[in-house]
Backbone as XML, in Angstrom:
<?xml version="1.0"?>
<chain id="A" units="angstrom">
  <residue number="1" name="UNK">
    <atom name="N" x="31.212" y="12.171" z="2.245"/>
    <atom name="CA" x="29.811" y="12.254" z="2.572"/>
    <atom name="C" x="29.186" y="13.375" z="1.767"/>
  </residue>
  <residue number="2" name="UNK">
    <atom name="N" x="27.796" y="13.116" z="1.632"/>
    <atom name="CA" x="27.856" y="14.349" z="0.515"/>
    <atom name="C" x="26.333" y="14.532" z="1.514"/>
  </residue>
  <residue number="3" name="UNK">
    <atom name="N" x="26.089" y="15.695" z="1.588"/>
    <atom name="CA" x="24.598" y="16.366" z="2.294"/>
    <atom name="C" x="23.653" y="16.989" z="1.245"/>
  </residue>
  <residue number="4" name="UNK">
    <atom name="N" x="22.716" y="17.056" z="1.223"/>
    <atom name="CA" x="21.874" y="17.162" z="0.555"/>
    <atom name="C" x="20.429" y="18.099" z="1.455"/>
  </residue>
  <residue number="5" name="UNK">
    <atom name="N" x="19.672" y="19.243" z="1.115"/>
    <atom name="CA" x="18.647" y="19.367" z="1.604"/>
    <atom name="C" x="17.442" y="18.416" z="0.822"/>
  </residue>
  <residue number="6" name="UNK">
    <atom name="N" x="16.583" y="18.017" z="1.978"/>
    <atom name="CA" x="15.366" y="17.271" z="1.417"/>
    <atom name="C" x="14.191" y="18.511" z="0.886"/>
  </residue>
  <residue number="7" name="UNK">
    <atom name="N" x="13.996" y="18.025" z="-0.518"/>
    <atom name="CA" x="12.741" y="18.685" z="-0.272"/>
    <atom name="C" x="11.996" y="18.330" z="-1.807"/>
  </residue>
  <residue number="8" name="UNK">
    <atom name="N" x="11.032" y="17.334" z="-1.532"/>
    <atom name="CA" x="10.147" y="16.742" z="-2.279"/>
    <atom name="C" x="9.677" y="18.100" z="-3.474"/>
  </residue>
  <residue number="9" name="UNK">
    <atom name="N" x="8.798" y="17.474" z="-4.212"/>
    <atom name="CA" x="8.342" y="18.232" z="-5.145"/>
    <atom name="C" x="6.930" y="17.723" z="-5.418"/>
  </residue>
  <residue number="10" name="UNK">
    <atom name="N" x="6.075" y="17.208" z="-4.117"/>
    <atom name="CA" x="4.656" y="17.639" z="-3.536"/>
    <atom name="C" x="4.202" y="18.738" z="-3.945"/>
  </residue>
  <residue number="11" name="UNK">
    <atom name="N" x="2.846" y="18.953" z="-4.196"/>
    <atom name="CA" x="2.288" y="20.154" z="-3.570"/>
    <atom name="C" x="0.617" y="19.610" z="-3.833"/>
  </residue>
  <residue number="12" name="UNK">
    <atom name="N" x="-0.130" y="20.784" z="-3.203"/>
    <atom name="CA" x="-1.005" y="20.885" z="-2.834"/>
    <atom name="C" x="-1.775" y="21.840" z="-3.482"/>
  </residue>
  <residue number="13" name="UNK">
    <atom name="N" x="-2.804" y="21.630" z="-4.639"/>
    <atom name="CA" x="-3.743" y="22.938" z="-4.941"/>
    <atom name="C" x="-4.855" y="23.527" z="-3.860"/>
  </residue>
  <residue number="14" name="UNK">
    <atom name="N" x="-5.103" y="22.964" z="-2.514"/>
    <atom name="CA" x="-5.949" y="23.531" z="-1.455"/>
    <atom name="C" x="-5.189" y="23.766" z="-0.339"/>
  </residue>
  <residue number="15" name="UNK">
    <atom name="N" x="-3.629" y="23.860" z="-0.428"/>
    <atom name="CA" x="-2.772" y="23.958" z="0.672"/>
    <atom name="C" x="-3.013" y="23.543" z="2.170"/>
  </residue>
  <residue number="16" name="UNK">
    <atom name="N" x="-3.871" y="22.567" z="1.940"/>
    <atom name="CA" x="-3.457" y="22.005" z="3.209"/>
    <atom name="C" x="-2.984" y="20.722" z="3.359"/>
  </residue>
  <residue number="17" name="UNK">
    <atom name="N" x="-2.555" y="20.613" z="2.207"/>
    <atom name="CA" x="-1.817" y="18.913" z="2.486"/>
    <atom name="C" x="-2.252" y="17.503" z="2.798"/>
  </residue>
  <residue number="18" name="UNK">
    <atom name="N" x="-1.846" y="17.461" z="4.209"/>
    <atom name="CA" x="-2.707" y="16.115" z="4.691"/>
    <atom name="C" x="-2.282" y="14.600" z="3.817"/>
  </residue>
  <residue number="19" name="UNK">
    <atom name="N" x="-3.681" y="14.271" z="4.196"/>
    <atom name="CA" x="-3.235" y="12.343" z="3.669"/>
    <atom name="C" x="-3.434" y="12.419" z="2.743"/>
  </residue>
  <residue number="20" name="UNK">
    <atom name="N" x="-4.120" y="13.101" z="1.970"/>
    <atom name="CA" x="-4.712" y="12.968" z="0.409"/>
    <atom name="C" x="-3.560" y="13.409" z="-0.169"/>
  </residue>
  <residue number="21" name="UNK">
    <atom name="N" x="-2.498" y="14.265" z="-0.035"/>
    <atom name="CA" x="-1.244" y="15.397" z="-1.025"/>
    <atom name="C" x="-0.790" y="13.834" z="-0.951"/>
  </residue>
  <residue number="22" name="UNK">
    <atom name="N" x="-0.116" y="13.452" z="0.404"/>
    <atom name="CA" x="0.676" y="12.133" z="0.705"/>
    <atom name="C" x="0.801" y="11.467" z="0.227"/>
  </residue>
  <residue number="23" name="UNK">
    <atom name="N" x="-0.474" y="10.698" z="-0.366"/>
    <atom name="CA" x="-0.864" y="9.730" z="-0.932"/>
    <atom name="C" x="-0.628" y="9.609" z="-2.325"/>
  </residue>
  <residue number="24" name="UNK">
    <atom name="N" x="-0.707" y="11.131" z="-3.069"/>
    <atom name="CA" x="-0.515" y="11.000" z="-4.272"/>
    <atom name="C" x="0.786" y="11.468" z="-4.741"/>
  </residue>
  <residue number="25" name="UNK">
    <atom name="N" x="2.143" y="11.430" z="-3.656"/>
    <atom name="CA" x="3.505" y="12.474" z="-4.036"/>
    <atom name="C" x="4.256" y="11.021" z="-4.782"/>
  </residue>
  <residue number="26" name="UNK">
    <atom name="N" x="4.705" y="11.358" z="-5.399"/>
    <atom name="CA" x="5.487" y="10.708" z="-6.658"/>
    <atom name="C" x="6.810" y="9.861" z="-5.297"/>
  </residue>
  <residue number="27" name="UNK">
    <atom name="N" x="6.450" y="8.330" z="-5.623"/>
    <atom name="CA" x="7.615" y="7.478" z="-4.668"/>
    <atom name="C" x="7.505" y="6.323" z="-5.109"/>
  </residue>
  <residue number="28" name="UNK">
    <atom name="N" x="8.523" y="5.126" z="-4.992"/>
    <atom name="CA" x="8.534" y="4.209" z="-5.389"/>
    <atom name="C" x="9.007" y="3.143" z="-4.246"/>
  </residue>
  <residue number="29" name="UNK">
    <atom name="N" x="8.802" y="1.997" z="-4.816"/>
    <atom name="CA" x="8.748" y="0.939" z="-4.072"/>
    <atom name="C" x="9.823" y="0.384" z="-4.276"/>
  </residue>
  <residue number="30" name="UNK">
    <atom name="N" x="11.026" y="-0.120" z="-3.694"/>
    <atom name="CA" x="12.309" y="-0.907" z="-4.031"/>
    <atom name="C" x="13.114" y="-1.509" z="-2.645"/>
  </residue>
  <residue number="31" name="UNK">
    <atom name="N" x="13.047" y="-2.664" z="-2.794"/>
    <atom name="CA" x="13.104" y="-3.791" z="-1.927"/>
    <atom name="C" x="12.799" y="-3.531" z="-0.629"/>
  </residue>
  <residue number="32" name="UNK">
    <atom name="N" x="11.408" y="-3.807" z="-0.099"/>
    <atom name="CA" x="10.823" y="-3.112" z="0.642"/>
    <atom name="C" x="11.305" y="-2.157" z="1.909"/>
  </residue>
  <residue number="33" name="UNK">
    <atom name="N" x="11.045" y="-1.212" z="0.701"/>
    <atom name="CA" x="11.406" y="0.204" z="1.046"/>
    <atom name="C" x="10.734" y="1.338" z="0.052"/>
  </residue>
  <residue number="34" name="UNK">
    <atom name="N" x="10.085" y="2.067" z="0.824"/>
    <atom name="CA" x="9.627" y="3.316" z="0.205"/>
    <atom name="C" x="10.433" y="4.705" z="0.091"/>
  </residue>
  <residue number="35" name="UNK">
    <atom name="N" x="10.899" y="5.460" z="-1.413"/>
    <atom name="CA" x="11.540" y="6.170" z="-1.811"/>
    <atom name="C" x="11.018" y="7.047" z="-2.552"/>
  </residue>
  <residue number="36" name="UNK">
    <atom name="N" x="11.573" y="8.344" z="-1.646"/>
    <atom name="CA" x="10.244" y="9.989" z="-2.507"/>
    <atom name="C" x="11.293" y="10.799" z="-3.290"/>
  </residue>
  <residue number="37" name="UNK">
    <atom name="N" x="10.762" y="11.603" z="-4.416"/>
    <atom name="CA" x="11.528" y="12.093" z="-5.143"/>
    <atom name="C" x="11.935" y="13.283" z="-4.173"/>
  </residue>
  <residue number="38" name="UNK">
    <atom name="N" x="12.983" y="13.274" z="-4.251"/>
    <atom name="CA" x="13.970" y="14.945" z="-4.024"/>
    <atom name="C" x="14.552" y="15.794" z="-5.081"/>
  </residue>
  <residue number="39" name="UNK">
    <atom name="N" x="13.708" y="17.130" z="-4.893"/>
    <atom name="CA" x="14.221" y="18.005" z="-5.961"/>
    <atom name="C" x="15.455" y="18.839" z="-5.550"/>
  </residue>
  <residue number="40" name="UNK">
    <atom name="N" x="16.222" y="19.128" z="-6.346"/>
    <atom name="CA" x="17.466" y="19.772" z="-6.512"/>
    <atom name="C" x="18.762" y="19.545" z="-5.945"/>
  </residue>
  <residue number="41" name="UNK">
    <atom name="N" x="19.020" y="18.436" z="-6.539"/>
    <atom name="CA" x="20.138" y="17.293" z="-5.678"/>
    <atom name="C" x="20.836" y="16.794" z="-6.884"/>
  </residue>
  <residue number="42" name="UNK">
    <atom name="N" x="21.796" y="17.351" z="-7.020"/>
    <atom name="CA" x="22.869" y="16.505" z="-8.119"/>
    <atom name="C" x="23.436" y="15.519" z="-7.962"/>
  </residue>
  <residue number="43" name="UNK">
    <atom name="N" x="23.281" y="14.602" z="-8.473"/>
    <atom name="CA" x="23.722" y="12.836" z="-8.384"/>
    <atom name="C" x="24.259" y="12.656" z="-9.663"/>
  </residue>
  <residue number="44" name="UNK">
    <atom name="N" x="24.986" y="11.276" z="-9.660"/>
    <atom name="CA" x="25.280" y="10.342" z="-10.553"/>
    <atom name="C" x="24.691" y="9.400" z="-10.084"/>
  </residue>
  <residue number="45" name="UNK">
    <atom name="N" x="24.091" y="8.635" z="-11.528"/>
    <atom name="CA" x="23.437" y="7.286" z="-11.515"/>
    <atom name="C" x="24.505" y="6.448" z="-11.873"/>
  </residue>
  <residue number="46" name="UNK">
    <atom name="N" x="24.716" y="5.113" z="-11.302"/>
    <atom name="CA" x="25.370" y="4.408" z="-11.196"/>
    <atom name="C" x="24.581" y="3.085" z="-11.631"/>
  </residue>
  <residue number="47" name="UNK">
    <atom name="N" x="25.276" y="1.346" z="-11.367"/>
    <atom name="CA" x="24.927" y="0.428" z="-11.793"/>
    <atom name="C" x="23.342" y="0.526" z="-12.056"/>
  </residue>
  <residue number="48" name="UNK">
    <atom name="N" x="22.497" y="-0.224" z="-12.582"/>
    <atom name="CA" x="21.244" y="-1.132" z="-12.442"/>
    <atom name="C" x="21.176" y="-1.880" z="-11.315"/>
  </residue>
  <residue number="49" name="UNK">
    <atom name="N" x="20.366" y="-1.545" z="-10.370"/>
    <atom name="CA" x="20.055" y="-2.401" z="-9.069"/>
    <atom name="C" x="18.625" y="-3.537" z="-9.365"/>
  </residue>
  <residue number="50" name="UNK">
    <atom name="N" x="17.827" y="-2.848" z="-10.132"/>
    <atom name="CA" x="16.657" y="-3.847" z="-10.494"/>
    <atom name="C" x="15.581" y="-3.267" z="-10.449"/>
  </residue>
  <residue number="51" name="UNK">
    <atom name="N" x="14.193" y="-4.386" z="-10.779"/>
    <atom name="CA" x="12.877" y="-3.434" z="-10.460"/>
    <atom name="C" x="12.724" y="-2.815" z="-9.579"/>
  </residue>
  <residue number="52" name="UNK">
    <atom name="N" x="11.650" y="-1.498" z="-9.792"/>
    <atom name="CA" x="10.725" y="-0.741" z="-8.379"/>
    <atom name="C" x="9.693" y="-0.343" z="-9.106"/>
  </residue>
  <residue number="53" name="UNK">
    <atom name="N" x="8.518" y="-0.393" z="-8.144"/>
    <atom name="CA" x="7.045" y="-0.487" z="-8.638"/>
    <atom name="C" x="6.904" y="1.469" z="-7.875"/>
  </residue>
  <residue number="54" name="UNK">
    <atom name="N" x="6.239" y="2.246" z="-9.104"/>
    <atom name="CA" x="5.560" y="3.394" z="-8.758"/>
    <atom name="C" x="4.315" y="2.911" z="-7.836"/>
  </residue>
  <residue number="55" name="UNK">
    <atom name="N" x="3.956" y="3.232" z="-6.857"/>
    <atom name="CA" x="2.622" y="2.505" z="-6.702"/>
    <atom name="C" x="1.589" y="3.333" z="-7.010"/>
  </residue>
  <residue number="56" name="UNK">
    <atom name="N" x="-0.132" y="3.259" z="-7.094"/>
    <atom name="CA" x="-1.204" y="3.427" z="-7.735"/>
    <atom name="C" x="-1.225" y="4.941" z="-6.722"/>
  </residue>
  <residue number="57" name="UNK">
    <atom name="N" x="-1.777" y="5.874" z="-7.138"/>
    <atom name="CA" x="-2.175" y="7.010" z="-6.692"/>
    <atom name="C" x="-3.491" y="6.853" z="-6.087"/>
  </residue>
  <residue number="58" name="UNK">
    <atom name="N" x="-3.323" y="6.436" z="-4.268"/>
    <atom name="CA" x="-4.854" y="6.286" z="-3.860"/>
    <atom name="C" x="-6.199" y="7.616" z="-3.213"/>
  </residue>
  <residue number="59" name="UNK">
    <atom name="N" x="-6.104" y="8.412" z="-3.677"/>
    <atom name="CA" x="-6.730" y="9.502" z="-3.151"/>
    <atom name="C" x="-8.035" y="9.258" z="-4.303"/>
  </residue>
  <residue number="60" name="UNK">
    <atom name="N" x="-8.568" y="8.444" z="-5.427"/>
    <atom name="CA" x="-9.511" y="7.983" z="-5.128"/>
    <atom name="C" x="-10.672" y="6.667" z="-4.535"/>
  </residue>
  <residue number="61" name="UNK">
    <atom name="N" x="-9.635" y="6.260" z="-4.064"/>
    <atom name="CA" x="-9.877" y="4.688" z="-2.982"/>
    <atom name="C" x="-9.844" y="3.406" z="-3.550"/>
  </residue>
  <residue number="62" name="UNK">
    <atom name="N" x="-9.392" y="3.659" z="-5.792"/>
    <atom name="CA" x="-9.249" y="2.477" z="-5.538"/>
    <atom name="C" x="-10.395" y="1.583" z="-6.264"/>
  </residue>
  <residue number="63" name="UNK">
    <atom name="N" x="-11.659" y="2.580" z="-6.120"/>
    <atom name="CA" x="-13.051" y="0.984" z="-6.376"/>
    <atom name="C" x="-12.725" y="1.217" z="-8.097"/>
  </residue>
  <residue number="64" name="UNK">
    <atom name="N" x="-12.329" y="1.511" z="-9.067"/>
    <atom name="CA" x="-12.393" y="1.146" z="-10.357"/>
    <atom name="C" x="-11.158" y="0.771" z="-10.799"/>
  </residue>
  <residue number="65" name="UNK">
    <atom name="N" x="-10.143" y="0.151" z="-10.039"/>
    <atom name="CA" x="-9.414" y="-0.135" z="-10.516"/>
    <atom name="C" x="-9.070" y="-1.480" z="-10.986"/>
  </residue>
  <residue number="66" name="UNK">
    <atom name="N" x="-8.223" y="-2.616" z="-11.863"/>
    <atom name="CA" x="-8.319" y="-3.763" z="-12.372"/>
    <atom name="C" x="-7.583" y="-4.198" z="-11.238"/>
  </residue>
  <residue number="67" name="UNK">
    <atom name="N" x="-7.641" y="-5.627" z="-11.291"/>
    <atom name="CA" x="-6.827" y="-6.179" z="-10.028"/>
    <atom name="C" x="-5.921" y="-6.457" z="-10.491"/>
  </residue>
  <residue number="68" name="UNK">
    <atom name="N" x="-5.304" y="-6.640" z="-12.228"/>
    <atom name="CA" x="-4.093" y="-6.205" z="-12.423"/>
    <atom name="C" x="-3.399" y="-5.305" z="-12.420"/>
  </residue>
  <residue number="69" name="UNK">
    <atom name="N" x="-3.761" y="-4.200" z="-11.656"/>
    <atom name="CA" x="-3.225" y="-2.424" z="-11.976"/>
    <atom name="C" x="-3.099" y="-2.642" z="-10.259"/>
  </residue>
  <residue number="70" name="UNK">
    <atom name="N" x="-3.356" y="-3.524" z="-9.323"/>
    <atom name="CA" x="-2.982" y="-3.273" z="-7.851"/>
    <atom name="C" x="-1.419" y="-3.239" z="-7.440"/>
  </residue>
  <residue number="71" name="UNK">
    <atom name="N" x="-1.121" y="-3.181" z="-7.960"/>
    <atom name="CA" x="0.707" y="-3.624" z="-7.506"/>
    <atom name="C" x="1.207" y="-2.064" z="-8.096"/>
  </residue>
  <residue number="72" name="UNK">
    <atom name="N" x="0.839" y="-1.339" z="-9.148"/>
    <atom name="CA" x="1.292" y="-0.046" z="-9.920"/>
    <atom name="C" x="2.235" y="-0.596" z="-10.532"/>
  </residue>
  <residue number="73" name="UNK">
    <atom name="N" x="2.746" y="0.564" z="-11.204"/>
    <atom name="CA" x="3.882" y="0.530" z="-12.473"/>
    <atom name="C" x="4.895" y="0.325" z="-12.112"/>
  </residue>
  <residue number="74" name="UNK">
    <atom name="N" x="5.644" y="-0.556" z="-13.356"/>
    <atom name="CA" x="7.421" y="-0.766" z="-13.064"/>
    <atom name="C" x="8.423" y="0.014" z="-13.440"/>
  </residue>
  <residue number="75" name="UNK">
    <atom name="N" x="9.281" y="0.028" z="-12.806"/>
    <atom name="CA" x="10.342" y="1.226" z="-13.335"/>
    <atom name="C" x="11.837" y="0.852" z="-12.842"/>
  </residue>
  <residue number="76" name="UNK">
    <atom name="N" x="12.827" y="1.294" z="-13.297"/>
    <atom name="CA" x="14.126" y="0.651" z="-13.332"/>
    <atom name="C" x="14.739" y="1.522" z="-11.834"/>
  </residue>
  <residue number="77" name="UNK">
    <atom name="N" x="15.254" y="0.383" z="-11.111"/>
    <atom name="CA" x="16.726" y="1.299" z="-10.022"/>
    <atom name="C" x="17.771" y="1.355" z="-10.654"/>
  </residue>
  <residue number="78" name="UNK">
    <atom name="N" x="18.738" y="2.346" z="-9.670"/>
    <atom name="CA" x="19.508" y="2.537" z="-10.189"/>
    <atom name="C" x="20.466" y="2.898" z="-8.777"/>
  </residue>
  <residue number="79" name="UNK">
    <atom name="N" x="21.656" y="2.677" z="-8.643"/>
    <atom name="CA" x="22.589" y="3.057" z="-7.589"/>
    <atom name="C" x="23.124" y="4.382" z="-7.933"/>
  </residue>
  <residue number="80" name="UNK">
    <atom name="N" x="23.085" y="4.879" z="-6.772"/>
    <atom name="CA" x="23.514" y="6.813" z="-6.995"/>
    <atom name="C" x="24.894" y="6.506" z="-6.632"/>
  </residue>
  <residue number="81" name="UNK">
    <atom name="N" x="25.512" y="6.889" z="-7.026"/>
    <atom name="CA" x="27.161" y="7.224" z="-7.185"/>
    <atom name="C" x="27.492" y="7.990" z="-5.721"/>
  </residue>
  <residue number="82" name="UNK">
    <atom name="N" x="28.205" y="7.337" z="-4.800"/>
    <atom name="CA" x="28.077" y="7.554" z="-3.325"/>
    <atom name="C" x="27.693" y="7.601" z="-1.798"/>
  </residue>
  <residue number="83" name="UNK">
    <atom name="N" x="26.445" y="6.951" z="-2.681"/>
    <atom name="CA" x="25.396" y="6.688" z="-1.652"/>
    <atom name="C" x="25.023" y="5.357" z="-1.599"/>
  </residue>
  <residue number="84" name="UNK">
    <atom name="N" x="24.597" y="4.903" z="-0.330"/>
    <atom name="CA" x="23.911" y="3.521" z="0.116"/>
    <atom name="C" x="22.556" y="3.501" z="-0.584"/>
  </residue>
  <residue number="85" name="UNK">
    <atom name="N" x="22.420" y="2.422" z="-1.481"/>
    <atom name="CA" x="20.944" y="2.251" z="-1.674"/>
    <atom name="C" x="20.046" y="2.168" z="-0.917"/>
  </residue>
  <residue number="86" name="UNK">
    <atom name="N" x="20.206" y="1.951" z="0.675"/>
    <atom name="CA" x="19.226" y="2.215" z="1.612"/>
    <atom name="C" x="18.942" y="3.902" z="1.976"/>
  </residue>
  <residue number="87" name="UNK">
    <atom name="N" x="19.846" y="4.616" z="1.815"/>
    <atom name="CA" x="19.354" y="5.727" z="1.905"/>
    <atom name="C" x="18.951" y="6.330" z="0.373"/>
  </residue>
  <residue number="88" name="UNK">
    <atom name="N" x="19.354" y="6.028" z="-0.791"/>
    <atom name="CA" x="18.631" y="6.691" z="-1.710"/>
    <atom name="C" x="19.100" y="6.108" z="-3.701"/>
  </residue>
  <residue number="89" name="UNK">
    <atom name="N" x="17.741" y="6.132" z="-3.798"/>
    <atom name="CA" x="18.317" y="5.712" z="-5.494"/>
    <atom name="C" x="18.062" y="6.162" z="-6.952"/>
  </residue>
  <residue number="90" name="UNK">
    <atom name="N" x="18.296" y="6.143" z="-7.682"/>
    <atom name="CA" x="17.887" y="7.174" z="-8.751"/>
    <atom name="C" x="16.730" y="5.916" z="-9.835"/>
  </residue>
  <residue number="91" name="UNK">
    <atom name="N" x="15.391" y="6.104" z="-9.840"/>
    <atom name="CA" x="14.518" y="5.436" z="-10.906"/>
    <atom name="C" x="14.128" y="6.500" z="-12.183"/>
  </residue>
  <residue number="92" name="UNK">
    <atom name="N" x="14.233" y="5.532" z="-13.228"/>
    <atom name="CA" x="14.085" y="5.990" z="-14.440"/>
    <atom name="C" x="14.172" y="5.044" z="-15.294"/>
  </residue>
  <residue number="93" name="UNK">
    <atom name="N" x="13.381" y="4.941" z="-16.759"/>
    <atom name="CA" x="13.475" y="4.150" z="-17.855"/>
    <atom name="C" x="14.619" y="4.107" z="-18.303"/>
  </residue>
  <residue number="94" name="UNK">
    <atom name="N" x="15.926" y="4.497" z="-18.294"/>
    <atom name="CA" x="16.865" y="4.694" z="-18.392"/>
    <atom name="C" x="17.741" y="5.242" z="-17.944"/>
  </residue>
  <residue number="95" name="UNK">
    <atom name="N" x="19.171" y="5.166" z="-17.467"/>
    <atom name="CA" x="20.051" y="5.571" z="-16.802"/>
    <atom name="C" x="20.559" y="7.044" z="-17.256"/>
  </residue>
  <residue number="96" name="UNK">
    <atom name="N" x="20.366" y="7.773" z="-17.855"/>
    <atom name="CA" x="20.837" y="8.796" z="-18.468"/>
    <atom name="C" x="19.023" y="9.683" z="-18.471"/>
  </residue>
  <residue number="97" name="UNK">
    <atom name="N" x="18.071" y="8.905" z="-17.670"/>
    <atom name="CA" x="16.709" y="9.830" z="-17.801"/>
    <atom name="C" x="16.259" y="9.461" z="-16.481"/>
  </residue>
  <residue number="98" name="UNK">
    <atom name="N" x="16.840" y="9.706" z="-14.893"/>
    <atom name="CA" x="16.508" y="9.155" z="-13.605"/>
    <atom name="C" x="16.029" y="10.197" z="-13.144"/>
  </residue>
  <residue number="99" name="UNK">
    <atom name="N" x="15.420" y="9.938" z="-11.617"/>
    <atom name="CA" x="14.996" y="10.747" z="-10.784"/>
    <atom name="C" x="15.770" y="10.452" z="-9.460"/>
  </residue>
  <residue number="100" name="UNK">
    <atom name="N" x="15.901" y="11.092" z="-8.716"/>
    <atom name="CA" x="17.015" y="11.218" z="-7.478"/>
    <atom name="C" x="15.687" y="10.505" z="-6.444"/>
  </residue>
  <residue number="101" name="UNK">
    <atom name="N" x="15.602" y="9.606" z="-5.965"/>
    <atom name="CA" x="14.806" y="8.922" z="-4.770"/>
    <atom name="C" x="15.490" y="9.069" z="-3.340"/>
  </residue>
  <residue number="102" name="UNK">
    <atom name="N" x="14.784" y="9.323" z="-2.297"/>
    <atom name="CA" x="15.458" y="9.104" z="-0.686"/>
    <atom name="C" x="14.786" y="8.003" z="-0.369"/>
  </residue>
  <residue number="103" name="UNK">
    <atom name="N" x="14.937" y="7.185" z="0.561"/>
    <atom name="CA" x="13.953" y="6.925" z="1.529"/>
    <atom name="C" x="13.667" y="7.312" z="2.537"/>
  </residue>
  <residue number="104" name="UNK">
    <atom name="N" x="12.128" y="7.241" z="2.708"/>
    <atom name="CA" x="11.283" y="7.827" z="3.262"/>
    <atom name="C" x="10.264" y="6.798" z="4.631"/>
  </residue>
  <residue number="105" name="UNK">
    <atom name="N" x="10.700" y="7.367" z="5.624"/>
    <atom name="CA" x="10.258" y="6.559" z="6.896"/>
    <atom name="C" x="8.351" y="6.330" z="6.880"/>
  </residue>
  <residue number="106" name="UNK">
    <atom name="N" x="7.847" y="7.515" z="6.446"/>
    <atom name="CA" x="6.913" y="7.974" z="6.516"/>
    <atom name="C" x="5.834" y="8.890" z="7.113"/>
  </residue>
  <residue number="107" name="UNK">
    <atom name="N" x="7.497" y="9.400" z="8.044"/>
    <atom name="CA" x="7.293" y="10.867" z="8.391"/>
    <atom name="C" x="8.075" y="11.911" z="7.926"/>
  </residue>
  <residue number="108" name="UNK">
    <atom name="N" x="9.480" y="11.294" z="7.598"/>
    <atom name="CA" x="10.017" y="12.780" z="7.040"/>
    <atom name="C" x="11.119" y="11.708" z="6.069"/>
  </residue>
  <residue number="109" name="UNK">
    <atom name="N" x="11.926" y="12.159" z="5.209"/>
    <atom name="CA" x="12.711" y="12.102" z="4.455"/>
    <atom name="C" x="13.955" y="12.605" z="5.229"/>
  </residue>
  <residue number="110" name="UNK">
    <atom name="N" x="15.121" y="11.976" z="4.881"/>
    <atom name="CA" x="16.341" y="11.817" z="5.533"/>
    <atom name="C" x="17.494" y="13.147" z="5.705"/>
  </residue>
  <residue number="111" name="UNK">
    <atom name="N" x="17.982" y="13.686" z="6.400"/>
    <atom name="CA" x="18.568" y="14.857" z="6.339"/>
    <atom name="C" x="19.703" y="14.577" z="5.560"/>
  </residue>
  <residue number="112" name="UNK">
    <atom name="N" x="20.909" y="13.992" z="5.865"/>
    <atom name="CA" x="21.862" y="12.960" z="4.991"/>
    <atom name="C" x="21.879" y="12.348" z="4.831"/>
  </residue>
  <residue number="113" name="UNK">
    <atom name="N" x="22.891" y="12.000" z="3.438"/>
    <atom name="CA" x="22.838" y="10.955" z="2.530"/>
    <atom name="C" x="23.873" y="11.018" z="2.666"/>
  </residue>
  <residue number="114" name="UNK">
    <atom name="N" x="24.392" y="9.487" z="2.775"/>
    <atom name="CA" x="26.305" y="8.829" z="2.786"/>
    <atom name="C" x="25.809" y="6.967" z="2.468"/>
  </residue>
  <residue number="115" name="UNK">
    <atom name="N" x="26.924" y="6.956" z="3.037"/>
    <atom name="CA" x="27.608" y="5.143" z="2.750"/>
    <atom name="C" x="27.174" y="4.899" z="4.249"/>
  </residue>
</chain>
């Protein structure tokens, strides 16, 4: 089992957070399931699991956007070396250039990570 502290790499230039920080913290979409980046967590990336969509940054609501840009950007999974893809996965254009993902309930991010 390997433990990990959570702790996103959010922030806030008016420190108070709220729905608006929320809305715009770097997470992705992969088989429906939402996954937030965690900073300072050493992983191995493992197989190709498949697409995950960044989704659109809504903290400005949205009215100028194309209705092809509603879904957001694509980006590659990836299986972390030890871990259940339900609790967490590494996205990146490439396997050797990932980001460590948890999933995220949508109140807090997961204390451990295992199988």
């Amino acid at each position: 089992m390997v433990l990990a502290v959570a702790c996103t790499s959010e922030s806030s230039s008016d420190g108070g957070g709220g729905d608006q920080a929320a809305s715009c913290a770097y997470s992705v979409r992969f088989h429906d399931r939402t996954y937030r980046d965690v900073a300072n967590v050493e992983f191995t990336p493992g197989d190709k699991l498949g697409s995950a969509t960044v989704p659109l940054c809504e903290d400005t609501g949205g009215q100028d956007r194309d209705k092809d840009e509603e879904s957001g950007e694509a980006t590659t999974a990836y299986a972390v070396d030890g871990i259940s893809p339900d609790v967490a996965v590494a996205v990146g254009d490439s396997r050797d250039d990932t980001t460590f993902m948890a999933a995220y309930s949508g109140s807090e991010l997961p204390r451990r990570y295992g199988n």
